[in-house]
VEXDO-473397 format. One line per 2 residues: number of its first residue (from 1); their letters; for each residue x, y, z of N, C-alpha, C, O. Coordinates in pm, whole numbers, m for minus. Example, Ala and Ser with C-alpha at 12.3 -4.5 7.8 and 13.67 -1.06 7.14 Angstrom:
BEGIN
1> AS> 1319 m569 780 1230 m450 780 1320 m330 780 1424 m332 846  1285 m225 708 1367 m106 714 1290 3 787 1341 114 804
END
This chain:
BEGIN
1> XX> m324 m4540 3015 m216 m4465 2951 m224 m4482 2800 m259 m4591 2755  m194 m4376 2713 m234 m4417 2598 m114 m4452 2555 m30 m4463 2644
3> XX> m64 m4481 2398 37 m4532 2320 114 m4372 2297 69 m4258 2278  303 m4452 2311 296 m4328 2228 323 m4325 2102 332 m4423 2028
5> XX> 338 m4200 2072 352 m4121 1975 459 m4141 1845 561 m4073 1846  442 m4210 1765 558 m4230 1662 578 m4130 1603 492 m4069 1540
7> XX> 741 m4084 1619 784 m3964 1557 907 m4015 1494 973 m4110 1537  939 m3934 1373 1042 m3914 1282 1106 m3785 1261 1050 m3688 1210
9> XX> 1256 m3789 1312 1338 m3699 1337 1419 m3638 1214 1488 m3726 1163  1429 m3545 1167 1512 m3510 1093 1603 m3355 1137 1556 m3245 1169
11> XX> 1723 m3393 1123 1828 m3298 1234 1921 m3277 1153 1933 m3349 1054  2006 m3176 1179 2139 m3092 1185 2225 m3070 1279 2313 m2985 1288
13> XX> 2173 m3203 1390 2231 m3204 1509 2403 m3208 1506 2462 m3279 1425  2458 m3142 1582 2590 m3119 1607 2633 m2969 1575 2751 m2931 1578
15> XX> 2542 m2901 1548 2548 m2733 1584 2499 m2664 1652 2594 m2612 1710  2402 m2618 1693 2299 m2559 1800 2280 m2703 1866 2247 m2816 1832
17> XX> 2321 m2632 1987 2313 m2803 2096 2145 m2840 2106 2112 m2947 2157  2035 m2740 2051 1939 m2764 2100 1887 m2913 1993 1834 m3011 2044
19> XX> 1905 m2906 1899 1885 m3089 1858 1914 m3199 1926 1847 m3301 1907  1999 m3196 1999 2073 m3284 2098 1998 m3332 2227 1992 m3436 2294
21> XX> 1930 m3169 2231 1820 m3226 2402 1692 m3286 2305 1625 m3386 2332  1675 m3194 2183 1556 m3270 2134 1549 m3418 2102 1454 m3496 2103
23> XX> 1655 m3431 2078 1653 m3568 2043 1675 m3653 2185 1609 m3757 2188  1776 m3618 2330 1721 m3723 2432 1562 m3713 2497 1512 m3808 2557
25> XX> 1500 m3597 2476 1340 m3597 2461 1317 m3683 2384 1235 m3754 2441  1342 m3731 2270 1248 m3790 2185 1294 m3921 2235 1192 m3988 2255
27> XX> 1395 m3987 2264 1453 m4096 2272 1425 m4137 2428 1440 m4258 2445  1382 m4055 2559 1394 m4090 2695 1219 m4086 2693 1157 m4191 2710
29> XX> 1161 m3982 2677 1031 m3955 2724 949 m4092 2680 970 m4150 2574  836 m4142 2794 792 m4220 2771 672 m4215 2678 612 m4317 2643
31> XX> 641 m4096 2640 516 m4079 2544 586 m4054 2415 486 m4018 2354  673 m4046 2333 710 m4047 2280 813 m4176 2238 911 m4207 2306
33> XX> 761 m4263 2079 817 m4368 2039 893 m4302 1910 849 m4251 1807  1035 m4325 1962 1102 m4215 1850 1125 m4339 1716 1165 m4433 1785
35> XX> 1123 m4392 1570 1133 m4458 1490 1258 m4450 1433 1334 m4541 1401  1272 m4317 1423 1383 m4312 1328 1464 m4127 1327 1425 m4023 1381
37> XX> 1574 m4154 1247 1645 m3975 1258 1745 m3970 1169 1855 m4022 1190  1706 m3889 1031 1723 m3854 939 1853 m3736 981 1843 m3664 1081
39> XX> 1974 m3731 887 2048 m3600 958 2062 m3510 807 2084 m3578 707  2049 m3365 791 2054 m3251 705 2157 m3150 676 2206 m3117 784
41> XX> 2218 m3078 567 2255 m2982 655 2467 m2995 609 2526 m3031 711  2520 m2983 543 2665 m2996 543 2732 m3112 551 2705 m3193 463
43> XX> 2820 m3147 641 2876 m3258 672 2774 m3375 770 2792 m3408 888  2641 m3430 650 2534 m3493 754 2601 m3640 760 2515 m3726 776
45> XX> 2726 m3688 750 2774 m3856 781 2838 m3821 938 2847 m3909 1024  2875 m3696 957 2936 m3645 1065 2889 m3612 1177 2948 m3608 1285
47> XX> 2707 m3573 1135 2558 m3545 1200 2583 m3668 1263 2637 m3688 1372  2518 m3785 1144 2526 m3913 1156 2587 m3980 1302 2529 m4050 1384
49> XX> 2738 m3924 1298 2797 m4015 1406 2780 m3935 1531 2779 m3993 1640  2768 m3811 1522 2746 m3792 1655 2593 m3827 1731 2581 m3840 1853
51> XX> 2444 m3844 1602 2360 m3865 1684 2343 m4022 1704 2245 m4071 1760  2463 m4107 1644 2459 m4258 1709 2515 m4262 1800 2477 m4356 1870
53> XX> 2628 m4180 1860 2713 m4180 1946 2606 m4108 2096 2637 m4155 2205  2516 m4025 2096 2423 m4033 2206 2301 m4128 2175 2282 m4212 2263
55> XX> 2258 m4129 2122 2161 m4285 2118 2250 m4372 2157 2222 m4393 2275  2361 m4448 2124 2421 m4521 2228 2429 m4469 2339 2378 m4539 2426
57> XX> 2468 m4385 2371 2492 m4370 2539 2291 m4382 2615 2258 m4399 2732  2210 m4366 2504 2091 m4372 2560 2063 m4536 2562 1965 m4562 2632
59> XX> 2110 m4621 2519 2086 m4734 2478 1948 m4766 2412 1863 m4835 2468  1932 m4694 2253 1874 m4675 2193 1908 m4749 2022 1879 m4713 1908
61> XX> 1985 m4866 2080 1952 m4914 1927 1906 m4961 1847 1967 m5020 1758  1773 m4948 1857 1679 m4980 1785 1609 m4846 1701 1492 m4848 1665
63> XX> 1707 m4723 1675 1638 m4671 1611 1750 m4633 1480 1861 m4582 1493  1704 m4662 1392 1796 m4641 1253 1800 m4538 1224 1690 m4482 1228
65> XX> 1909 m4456 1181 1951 m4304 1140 1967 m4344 920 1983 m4448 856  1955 m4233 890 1988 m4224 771 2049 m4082 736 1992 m3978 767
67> XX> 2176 m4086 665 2240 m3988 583 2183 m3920 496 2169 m3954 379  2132 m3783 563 2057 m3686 402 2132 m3656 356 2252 m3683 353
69> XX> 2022 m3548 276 2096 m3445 227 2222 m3320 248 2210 m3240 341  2326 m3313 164 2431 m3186 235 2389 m3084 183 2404 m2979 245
71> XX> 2335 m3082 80 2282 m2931 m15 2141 m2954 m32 2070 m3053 m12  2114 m2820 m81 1945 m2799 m73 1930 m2859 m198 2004 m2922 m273
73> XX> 1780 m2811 m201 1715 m2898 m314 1792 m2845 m428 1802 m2936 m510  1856 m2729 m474 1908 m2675 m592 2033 m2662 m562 2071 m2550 m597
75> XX> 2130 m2734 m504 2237 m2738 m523 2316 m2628 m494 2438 m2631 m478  2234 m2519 m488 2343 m2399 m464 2340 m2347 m329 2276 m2242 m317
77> XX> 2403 m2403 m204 2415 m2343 m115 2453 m2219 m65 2567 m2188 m99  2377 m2113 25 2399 m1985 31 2555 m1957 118 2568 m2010 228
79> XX> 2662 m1876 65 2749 m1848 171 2744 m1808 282 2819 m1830 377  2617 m1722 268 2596 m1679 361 2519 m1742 513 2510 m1706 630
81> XX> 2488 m1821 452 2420 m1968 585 2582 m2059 603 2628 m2097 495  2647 m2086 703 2728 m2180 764 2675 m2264 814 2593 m2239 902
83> XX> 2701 m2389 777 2686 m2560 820 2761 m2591 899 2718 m2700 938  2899 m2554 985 2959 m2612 1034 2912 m2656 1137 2810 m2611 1190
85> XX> 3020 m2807 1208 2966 m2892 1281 3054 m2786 1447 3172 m2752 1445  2964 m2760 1561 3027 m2729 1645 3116 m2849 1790 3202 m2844 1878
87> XX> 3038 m2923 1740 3014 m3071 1833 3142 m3161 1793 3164 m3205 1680  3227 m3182 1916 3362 m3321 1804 3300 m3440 1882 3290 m3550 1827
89> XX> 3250 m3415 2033 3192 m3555 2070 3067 m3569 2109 2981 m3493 2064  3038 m3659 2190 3068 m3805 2140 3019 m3865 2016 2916 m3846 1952
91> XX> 3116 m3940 2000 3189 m3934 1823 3158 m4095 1783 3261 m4163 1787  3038 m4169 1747 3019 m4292 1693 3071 m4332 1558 3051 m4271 1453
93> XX> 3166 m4484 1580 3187 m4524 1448 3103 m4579 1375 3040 m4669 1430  3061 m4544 1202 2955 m4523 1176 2987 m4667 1089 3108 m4685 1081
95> XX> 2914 m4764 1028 2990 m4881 894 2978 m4812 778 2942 m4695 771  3015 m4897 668 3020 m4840 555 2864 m4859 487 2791 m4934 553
97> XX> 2814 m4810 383 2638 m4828 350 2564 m4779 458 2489 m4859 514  2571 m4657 500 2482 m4623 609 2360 m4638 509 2364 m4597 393
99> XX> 2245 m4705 571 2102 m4642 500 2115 m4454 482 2181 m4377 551  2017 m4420 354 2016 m4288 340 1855 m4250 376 1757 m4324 378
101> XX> 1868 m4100 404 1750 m4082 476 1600 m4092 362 1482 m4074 392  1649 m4122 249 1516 m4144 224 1440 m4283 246 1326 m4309 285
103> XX> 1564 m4377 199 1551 m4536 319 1475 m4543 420 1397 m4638 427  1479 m4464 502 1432 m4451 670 1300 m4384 672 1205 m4424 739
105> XX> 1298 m4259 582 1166 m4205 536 1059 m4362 530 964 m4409 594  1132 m4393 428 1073 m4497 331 1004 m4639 429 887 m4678 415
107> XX> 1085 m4689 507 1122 m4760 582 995 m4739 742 923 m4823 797  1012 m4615 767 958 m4562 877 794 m4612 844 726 m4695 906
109> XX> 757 m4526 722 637 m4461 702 573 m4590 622 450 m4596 627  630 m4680 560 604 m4800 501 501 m4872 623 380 m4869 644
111> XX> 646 m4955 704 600 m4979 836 467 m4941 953 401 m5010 1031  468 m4817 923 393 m4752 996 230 m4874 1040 170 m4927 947
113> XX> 204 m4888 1128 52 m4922 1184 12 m4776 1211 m85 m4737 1147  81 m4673 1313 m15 m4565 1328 22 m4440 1271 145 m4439 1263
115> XX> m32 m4328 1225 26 m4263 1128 122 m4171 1212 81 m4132 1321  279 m4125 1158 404 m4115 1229 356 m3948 1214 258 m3900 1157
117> XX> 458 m3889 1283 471 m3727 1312 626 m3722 1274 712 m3799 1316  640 m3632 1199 781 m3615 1102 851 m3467 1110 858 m3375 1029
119> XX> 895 m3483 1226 994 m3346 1275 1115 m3349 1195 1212 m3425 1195  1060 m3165 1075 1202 m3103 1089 1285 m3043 1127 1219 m2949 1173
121> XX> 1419 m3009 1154 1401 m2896 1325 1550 m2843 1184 1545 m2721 1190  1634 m2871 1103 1706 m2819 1015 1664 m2764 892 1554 m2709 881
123> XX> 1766 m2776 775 1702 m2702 668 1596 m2830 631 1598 m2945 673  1504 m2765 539 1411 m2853 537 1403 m2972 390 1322 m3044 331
125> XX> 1507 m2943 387 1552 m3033 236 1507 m3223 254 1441 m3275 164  1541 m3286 346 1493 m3414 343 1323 m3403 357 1254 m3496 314
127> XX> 1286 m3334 395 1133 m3385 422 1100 m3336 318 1026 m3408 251  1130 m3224 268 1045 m3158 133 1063 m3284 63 959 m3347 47
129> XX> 1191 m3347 7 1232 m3425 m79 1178 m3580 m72 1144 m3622 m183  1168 m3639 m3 1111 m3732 47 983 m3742 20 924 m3821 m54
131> XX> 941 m3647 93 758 m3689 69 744 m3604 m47 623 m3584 m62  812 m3545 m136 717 m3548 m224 757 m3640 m330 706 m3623 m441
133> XX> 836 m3733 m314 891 m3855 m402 788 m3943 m365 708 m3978 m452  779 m3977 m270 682 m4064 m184 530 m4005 m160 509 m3938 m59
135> XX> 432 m4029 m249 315 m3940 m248 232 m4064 m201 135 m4051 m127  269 m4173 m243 163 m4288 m189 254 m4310 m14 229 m4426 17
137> XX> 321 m4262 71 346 m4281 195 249 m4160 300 243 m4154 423  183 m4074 196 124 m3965 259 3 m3990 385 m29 m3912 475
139> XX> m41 m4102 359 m132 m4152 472 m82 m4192 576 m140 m4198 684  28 m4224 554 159 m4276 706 182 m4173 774 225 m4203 885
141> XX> 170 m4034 753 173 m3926 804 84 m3840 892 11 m3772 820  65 m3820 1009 m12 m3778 1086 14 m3620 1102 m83 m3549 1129
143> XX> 125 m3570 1088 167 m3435 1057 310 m3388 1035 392 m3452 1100  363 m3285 954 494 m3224 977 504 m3103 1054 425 m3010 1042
145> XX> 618 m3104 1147 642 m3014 1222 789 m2969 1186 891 m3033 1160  761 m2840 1195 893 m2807 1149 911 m2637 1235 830 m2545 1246
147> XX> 1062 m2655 1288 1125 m2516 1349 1173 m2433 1264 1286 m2464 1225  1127 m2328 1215 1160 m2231 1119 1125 m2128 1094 1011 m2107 1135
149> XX> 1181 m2030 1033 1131 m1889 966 1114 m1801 1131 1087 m1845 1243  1135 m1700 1094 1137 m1561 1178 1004 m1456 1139 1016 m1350 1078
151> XX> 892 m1506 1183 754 m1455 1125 726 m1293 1154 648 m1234 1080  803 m1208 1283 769 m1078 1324 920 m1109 1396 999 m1201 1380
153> XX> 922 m961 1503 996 m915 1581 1052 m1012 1709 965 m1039 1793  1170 m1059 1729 1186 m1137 1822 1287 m1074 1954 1361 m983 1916
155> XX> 1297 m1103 2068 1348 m1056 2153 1490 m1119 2222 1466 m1237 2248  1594 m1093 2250 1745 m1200 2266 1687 m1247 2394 1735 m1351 2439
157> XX> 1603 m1195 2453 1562 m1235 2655 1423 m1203 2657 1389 m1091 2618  1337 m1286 2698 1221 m1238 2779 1194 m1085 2826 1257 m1028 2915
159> XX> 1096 m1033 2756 1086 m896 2802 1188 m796 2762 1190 m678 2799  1284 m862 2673 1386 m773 2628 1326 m678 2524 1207 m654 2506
161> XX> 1459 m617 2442 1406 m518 2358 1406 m564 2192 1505 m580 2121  1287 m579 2161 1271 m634 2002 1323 m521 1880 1321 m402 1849
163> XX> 1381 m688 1828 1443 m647 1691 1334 m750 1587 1248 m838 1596  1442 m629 1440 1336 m668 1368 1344 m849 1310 1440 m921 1336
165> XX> 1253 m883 1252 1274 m1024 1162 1345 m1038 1112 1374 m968 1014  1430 m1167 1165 1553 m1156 1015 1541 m1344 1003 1480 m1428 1071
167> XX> 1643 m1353 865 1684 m1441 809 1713 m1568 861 1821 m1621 836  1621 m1626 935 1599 m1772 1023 1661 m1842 959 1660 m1836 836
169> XX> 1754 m1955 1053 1869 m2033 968 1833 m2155 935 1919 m2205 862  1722 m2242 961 1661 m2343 911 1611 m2342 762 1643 m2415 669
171> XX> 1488 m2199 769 1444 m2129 637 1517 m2143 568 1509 m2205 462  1631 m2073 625 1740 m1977 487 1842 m2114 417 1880 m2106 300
173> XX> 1880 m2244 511 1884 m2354 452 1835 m2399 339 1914 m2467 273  1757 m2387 306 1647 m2473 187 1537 m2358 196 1438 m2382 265
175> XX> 1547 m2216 123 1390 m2186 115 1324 m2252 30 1210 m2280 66  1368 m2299 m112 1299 m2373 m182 1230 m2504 m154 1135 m2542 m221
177> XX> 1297 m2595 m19 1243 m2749 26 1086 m2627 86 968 m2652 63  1131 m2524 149 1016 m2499 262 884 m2456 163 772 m2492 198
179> XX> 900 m2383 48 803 m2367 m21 775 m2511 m65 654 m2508 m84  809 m2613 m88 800 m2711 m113 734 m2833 m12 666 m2932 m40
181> XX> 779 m2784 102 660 m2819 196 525 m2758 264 431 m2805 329  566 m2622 213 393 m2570 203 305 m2602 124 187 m2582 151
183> XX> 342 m2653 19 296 m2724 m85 235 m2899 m28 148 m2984 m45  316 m2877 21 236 m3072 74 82 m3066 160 45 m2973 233
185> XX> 27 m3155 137 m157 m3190 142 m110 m3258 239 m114 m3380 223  m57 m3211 354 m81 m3283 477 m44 m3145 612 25 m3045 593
187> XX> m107 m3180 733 m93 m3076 839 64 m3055 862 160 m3126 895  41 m2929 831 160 m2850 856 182 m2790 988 78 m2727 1008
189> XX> 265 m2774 1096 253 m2701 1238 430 m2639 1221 524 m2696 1167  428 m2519 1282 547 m2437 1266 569 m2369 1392 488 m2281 1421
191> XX> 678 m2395 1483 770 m2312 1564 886 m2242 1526 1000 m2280 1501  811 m2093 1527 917 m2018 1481 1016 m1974 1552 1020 m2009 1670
193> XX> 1098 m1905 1509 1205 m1833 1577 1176 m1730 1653 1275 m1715 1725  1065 m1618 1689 1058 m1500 1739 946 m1580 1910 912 m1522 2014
195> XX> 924 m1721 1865 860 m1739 1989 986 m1836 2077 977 m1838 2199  1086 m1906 2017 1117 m2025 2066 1298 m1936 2113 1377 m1978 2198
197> XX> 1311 m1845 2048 1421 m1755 2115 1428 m1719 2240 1536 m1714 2299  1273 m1678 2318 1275 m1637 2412 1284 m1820 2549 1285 m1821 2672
199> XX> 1287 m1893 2490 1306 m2009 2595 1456 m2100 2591 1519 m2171 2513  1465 m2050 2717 1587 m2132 2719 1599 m2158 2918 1529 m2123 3013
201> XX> 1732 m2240 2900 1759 m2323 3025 1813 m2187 3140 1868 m2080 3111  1776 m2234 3256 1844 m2131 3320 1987 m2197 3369 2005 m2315 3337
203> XX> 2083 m2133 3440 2209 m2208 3510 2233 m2297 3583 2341 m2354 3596  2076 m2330 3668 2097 m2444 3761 2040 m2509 3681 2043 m2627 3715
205> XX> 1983 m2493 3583 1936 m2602 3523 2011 m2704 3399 1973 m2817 3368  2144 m2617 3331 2201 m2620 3272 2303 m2740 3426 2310 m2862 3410
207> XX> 2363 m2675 3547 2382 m2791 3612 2357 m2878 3645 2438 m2964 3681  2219 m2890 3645 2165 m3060 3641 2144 m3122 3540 2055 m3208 3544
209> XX> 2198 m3106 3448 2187 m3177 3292 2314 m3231 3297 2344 m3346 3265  2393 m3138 3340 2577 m3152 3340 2598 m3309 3479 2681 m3399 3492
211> XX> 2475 m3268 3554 2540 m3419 3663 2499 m3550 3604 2541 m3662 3629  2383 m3500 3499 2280 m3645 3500 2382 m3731 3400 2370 m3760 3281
213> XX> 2483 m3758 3494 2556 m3938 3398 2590 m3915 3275 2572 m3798 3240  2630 m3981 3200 2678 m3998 3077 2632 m3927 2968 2683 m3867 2873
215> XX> 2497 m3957 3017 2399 m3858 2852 2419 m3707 2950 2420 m3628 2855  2431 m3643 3038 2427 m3540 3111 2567 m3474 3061 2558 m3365 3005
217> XX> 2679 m3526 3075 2844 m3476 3051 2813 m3515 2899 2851 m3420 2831  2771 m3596 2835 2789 m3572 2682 2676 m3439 2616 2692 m3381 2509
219> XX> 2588 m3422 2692 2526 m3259 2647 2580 m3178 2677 2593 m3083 2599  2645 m3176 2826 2710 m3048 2916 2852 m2960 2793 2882 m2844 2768
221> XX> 2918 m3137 2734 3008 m3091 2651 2955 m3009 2491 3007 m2904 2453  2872 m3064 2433 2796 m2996 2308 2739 m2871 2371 2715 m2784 2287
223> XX> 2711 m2838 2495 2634 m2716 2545 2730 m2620 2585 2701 m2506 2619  2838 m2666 2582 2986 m2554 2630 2999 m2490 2470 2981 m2376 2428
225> XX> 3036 m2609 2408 3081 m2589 2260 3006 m2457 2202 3063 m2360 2154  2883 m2472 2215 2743 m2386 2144 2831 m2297 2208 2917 m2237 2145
227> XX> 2814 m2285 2336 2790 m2158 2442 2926 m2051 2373 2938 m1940 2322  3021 m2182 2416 3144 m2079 2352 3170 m1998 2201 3248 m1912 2160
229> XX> 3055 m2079 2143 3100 m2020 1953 3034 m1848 1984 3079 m1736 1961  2925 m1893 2038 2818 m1769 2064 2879 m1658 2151 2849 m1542 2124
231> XX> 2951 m1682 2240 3033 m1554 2290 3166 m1512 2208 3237 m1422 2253  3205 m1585 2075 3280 m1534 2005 3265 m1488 1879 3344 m1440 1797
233> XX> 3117 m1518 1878 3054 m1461 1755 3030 m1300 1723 3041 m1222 1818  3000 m1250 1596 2989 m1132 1582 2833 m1092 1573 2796 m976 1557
235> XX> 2736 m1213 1586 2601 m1216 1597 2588 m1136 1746 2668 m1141 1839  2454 m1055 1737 2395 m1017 1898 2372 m1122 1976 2378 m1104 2097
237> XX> 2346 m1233 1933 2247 m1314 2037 2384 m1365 2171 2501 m1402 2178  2240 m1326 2275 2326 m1351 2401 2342 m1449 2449 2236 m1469 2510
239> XX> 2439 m1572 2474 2451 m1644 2512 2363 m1793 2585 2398 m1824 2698  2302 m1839 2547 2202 m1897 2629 2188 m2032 2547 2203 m2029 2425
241> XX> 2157 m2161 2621 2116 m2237 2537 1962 m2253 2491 1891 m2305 2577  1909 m2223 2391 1771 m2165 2392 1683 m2328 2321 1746 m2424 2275
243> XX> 1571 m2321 2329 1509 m2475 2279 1390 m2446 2227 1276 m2448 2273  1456 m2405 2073 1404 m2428 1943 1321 m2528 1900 1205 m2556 1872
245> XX> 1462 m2578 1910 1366 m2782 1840 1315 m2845 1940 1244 m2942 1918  1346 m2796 2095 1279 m2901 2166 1103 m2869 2210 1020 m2944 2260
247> XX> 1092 m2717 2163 934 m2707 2196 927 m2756 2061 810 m2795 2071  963 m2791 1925 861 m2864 1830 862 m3009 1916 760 m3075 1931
249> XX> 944 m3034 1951 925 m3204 2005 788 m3216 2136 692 m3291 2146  828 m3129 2202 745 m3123 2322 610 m3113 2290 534 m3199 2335
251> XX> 557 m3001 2203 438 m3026 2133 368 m3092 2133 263 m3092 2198  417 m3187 2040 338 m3304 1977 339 m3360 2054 294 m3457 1993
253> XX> 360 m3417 2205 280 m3521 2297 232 m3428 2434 173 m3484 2525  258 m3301 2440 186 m3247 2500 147 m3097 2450 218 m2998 2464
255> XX> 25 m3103 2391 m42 m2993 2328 m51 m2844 2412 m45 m2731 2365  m69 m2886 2552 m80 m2740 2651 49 m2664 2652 50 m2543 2673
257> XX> 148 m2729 2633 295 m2668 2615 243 m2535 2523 256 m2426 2578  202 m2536 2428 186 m2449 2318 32 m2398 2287 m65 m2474 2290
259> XX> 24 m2263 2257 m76 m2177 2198 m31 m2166 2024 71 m2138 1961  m195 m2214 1986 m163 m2236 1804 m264 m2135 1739 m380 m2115 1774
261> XX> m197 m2076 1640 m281 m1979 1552 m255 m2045 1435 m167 m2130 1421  m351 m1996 1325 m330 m2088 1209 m302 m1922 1111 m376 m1824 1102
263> XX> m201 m1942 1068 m161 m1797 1009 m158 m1866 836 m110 m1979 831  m201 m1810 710 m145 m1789 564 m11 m1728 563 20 m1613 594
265> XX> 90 m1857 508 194 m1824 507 283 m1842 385 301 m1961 364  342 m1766 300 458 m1765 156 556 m1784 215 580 m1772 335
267> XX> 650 m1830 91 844 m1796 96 807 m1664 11 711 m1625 m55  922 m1621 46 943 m1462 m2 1151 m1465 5 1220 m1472 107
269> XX> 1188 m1458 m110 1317 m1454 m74 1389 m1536 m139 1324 m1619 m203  1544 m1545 m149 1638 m1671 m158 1709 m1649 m52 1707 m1554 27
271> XX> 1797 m1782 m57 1907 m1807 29 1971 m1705 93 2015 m1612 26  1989 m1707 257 2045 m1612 316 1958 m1475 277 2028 m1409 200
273> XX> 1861 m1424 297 1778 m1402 279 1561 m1386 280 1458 m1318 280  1627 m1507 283 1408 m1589 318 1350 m1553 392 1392 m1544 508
275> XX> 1243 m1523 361 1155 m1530 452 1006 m1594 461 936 m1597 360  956 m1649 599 797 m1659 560 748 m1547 603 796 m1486 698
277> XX> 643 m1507 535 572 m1407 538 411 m1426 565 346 m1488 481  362 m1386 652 172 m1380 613 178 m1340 474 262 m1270 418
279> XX> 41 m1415 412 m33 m1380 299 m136 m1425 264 m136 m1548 257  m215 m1382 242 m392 m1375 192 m368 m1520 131 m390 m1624 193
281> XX> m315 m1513 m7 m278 m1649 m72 m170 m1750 m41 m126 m1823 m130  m124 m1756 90 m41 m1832 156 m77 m1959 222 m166 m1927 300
283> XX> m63 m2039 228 m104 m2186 275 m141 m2197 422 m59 m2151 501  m260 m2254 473 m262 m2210 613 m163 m2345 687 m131 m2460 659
285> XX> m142 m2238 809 m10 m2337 850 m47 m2312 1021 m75 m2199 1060  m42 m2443 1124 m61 m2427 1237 73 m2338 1286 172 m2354 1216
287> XX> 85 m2260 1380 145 m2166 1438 189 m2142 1564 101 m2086 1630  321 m2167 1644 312 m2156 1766 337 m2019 1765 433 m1969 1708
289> XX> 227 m1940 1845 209 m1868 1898 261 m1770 2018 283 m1650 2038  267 m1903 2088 322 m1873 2251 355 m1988 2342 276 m2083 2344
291> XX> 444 m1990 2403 447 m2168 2484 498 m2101 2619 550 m1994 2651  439 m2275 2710 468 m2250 2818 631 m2246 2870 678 m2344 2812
293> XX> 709 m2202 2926 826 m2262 2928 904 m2305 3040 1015 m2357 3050  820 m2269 3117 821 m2344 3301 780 m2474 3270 819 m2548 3361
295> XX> 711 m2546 3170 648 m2647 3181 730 m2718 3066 740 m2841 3065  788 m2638 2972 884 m2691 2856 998 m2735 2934 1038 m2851 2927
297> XX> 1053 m2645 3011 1195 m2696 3054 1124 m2764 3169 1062 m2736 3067  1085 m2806 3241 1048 m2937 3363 1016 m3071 3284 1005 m3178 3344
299> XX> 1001 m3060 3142 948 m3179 3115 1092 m3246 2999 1115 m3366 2982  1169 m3134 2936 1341 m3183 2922 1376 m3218 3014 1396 m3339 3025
301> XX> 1400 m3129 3126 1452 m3171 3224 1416 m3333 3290 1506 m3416 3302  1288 m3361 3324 1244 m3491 3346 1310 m3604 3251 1357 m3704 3304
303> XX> 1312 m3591 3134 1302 m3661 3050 1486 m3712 3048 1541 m3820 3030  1534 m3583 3073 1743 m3615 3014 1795 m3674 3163 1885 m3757 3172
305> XX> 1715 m3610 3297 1802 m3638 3394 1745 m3756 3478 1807 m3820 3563  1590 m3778 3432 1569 m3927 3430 1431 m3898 3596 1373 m3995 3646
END
């Protein structure tokens, strides 16, 4: 059996429930040695307590969280992107001096014996920021993965009817961190939005998450929350809990999950707005393509309900 995989989390968990499964993937699966989890993104002390509050229920304390960033790299957050937290539980009391996520960056990648894998699945403001403060931690790094940008036409359902590209809410977070991490001299891999829309849980499967115990009723509740904002929203997207961040997690310890193209890719855009785009002079960037998702959801599933 080989070792696993040291990964570093950085989240916006407590809005799209899908951070939430990514992270009991990262924290249950046995190929995966999760280090640490950075939170992004608005009210991130609030991130904070809710992703200590399921790491406890995982009995996971041995992995240190740090408080990012609330605003992008330039301070001017778009109105048009909303941060709010959808999630009230489960609700960890946090002490005072939380380490901050560049601490944990710092901390993680210092430490490191084998070189770590550094998932962003929010806006991309801590990792841009971080590593490029930290240029001598760059060898601690084995790759960044990051869920983002709306590259072509995506579909609300499998086989449904495609619309055009729009304004991906990770991207549109920080386009400036993301040009800023195309910029970084280390492997870049990207799950976008027009492939990772089409995967999500089906209903019985969504019920066996809801039986599996404690960590099962504390997703079931963040997975109502989502469910319900989304049927009162004025957005199209249809209802579903879909897993964004959990095919970047799944990925990286199992490669067959995913088909990779290596596409040249720009920012093009500001805030509420962004986009990545192909381009001739664009940075080449690994690409999910296409994933399996019979094999994505059996291996969450394995992983949350044990």
């Amino acid at each position: 059996m080989t070792d696993p995989v040291p990964i570093l989390f950085d989240t916006d968990l407590g809005t799209d429930v899908d951070d939430a499964i990514a992270l009991a993937f990262l924290a249950r699966d046995p190929r995966c040695d999760l280090r640490g989890v950075t939170t992004v993104n608005g009210d991130t002390r609030r991130r904070a307590a809710l992703t200590q509050a399921l790491l406890d229920l995982m009995k996971r304390d041995d992995v240190p969280i740090g408080v990012g960033a609330s605003l992008p790299i330039d301070g001017a957050k778009s109105l048009s992107m909303p941060v709010g937290i959808v999630a009230s539980e489960p609700l960890a009391d946090l002490p005072d001096g939380m380490p901050t996520a560049e601490d944990v960056f710092v901390e993680v990648l210092r430490d490191a014996t084998t070189p770590v894998h550094v998932v962003g699945v929010g806006a991309f403001t801590n990792v841009a920021s971080c590593l490029v403060a930290h240029p001598e931690l760059h060898e601690a790094v084995a790759g960044v993965h990051l869920m983002g940008g709306c590259l072509g036409p995506y579909r609300l359902v499998p086989g449904g009817e495609q619309h055009p590209a729009k304004p991906e809410f990770n991207l549109n977070g920080d386009p400036i961190a993301a040009a800023v991490c195309l910029g970084l001299p280390l492997r870049l891999r990207l799950a976008p939005y027009e492939v990772t829309n089409e995967l999500m849980f089906t209903d019985d499967e969504l019920a066996a998450i809801a039986a599996a115990g404690e960590l099962g009723a504390a997703l079931d509740v963040q997975m109502t929350g989502w469910l319900d904002l989304l049927r009162g929203s004025p957005d199209p997207d249809v209802p579903r809990v879909r897993l964004h961040d959990p095919l970047t997690v799944v990925g990286i310890v199992d490669p067959a999950v995913e088909t990779i193209g290596t596409v040249h890719l720009s920012v093009r855009g500001r805030a509420g707005d962004a986009y990545l785009v192909e381009s001739p002079a664009g940075r080449p960037v690994e690409v999910i393509r296409s994933a399996d998702s019979d094999s994505l959801r059996r291996q969450l599933l394995a992983a949350i309900t044990g």
